[in-house]
C-alpha positions in Angstrom: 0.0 0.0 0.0 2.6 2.3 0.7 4.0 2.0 -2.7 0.5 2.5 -4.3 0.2 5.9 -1.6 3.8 7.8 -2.5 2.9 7.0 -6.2 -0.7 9.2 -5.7 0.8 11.7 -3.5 4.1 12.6 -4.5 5.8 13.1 -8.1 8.1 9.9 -7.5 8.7 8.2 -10.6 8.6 4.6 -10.5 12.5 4.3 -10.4 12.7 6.8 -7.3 10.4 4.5 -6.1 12.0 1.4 -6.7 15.0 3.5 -5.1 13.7 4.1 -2.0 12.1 0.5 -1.5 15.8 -0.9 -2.7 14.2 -2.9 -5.4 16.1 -3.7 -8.5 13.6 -2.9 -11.2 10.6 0.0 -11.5 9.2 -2.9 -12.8 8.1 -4.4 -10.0 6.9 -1.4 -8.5 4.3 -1.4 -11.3 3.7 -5.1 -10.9 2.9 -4.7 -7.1 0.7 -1.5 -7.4 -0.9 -3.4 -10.2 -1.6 -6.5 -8.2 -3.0 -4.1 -5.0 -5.6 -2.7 -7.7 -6.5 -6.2 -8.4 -6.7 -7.2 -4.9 -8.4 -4.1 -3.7 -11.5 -5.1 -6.7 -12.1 -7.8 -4.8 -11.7 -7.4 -1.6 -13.9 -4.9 0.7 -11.4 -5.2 3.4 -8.0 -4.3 1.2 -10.4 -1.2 0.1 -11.4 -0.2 2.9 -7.8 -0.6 5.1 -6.0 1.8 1.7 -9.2 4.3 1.5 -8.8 4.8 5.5 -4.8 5.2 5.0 -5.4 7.5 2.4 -7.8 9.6 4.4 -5.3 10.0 7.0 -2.4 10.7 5.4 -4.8 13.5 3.6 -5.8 14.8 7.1 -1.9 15.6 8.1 
């Protein structure tokens, strides 16, 4: 989720993203996001958890 979040928020590109997390490829920043998009279709409780994160991190 985090990864999904900075994406939103910031103007991080997917290889300052796969920077920070120490990740060899942007690649697989994309992969994960895209699999947490999947995951959050499905599931009420993935939606729910990100939309609340989101929320806060909006009210700071």
């Amino acid at each position: 989720m985090a990864m999904k979040l900075i994406r939103e928020k910031t103007e991080m590109t997917l290889l300052d993203l796969a920077e920070g997390f120490q990740v060899r490829s942007y690649s697989a920043i994309s992969t994960t996001v895209g699999k947490l998009n999947k995951l959050m279709g499905s599931d009420g409780k993935i939606l729910a958890d990100y939309e609340l994160l989101r929320i806060e991190i909006d009210e700071k």
